[in-house]
N, C-alpha and C positions, 0 to 999 in steps of 0.2 A: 774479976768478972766484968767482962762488957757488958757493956746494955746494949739493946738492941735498936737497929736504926728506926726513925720515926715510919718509913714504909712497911719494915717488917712490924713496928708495933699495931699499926692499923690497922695491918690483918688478921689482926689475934686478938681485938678489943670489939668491943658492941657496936656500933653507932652513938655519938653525943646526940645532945638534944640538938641542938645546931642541924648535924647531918640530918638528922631524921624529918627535921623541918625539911630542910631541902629537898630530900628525895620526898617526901608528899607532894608539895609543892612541885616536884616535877613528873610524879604521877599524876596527881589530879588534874594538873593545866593540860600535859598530853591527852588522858582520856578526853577531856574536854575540847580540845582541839580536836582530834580526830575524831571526837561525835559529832562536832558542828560542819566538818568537811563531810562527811559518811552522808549528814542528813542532804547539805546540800546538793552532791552528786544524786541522789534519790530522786529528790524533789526536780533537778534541771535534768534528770536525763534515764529517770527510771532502774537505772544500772548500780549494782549495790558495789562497795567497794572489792569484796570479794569478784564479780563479774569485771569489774575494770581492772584488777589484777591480772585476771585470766586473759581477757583482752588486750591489754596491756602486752605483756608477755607475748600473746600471739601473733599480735600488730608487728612487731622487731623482729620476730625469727622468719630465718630466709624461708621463704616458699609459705609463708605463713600461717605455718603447720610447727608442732614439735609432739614427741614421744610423751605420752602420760605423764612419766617415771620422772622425763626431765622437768617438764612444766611445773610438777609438783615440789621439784628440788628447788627452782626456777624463785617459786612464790613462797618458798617456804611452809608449806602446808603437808601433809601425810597424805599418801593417797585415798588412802577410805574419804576423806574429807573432799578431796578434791573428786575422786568421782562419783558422789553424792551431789556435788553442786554442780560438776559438768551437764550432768541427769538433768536439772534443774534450767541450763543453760542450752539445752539441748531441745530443748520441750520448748523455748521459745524463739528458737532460728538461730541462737547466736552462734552457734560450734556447729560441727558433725565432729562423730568420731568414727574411724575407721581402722581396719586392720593394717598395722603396719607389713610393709611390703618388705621388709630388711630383717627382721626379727624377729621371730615366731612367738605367737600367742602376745606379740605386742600391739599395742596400740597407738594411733596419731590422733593427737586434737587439730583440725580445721578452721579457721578463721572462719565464716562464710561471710558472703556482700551482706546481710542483713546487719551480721556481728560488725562489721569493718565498720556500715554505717552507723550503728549504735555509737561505737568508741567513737569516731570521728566528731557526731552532733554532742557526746560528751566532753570529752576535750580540753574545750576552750572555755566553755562555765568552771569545768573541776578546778583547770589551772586560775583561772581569776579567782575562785573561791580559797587556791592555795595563797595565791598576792595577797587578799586581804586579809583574813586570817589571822595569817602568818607573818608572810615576808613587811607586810606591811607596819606592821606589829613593832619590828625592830630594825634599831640603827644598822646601817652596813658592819659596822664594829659588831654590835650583836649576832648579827646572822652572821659572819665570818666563828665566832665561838661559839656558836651552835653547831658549827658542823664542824669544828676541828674536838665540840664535846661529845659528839655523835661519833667518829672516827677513833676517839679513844678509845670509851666502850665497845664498838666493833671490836677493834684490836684487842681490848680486855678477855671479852667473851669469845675471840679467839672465830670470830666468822668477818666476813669480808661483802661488800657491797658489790654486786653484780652489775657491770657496769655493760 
């Protein structure tokens, strides 16, 4: 009988105490991280991370407009979700939506000037609030294994970073 390779053993066994540390440890620092980014964009620019998303998104696609359907692929959200917050986003100037002209009973999100300058005056706080945070946080060695451990798991879970 062979035994099985230490890859295949791993995926048939629990977690050690070890791993589990770890992954806490990498739950709880993310949650944390991305609460103290969440709060800062709020507090510097009113815009919640889900609206900078969407803005986000809307800012990059040509004519700075895209399909519901896509936007929602786009951000990774379902769409009940996203157009609940479009609603939301709409009631304060940042979008319009309108009927798509290419495909029936479809719809387009709208960047509008109010929205462009919301994202715009956000920005450059969010990103300095990502420097310190974050980037600031760790050696160039560090941040280089952060995003080739980011890339793994992408690859792992089998989705890909929209670039």
């Amino acid at each position: 009988m062979t035994s099985a390779t230490p890859e295949r053993r791993r995926g048939r066994q629990l977690p050690t105490a070890d791993e589990l540390r770890i992954w806490r440890d990498f739950i709880e620092t993310t949650e944390a991280l991305t609460s103290q980014v969440s709060t800062r964009l709020q507090a510097d620019s009113a815009l919640s991370p889900g609206d900078y998303a969407v803005l986000l998104a809307l800012s990059e696609a040509q004519g700075r407009k895209m399909r519901s359907s896509a936007l929602a692929a786009h951000i990774g959200w379902e769409r009940s979700r996203l157009s609940h917050h479009l609603g939301r986003m709409e009631r304060r100037g940042l979008i319009r939506r309108q009927e798509c002209q290419t495909v029936p009973r479809g719809s387009e999100v709208l960047l509008t000037p109010t929205g462009a300058d919301a994202f715009r005056n956000a920005t450059f706080p969010h990103l300095r609030a990502i420097r310190e945070l974050f980037v600031d946080a760790l050696t160039p060695e560090q941040l280089r294994a952060a995003g080739e451990i980011a890339a793994a798991l992408r690859a792992h879970l089998g989705t890909r970073r929209e670039d």
